[in-house]
N, C-alpha and C positions, 0 to 999 in steps of 0.2 A: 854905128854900133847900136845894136838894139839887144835890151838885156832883158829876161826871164823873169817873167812874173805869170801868177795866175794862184790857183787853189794848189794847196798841197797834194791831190790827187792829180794836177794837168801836170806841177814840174816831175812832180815824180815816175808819171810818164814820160818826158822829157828828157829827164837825167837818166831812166835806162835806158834808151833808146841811144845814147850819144857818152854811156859808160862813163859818168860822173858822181858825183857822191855830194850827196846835203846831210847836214842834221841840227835843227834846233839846240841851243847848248842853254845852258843856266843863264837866270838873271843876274844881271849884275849886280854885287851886292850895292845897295845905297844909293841906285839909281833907278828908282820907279821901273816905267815899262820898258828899262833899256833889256836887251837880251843880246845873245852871240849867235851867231850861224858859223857850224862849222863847214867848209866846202869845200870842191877840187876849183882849181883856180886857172883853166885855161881860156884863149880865146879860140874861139868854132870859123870857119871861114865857109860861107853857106854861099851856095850861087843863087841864081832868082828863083829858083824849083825849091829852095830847100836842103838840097843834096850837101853832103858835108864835103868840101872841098879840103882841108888842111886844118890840122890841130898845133896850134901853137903855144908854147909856153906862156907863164903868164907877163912874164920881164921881155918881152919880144920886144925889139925895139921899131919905134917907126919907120925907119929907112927899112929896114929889112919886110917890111907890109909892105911897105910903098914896092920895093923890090919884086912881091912877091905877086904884087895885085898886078903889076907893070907884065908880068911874065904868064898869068893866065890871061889875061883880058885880050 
């Protein structure tokens, strides 16, 4: 799993590209530089090109990856 980072300008290329949703949310009170992100919450199934192979929920469980990687590969 490799997860999303970069400048606010790369994810946000990123999230429309693959129709996701971020947004910075308020700090929290009483807790210095703690903050929220609000976001969509799926896992991307990306083959070695990039290319988006399967969108899955974020509660997917791991037999069903294991399942689903056993049936592309």
């Amino acid at each position: 799993m490799i997860p999303l980072s970069g400048s606010v300008e790369q994810i946000t290329s990123v999230s429309s590209a693959y129709g996701t949703f971020f947004r910075s949310g308020r700090e929290k009170a009483g807790e210095g530089n703690s903050y929220t992100v609000d976001h969509s919450a799926f896992v991307y199934l990306l083959d070695d090109q990039g290319r988006l192979m399967r969108v899955l929920d974020h509660d997917v469980q791991a037999e069903q990856i294991s399942e689903l990687l056993h049936k592309l590969l």
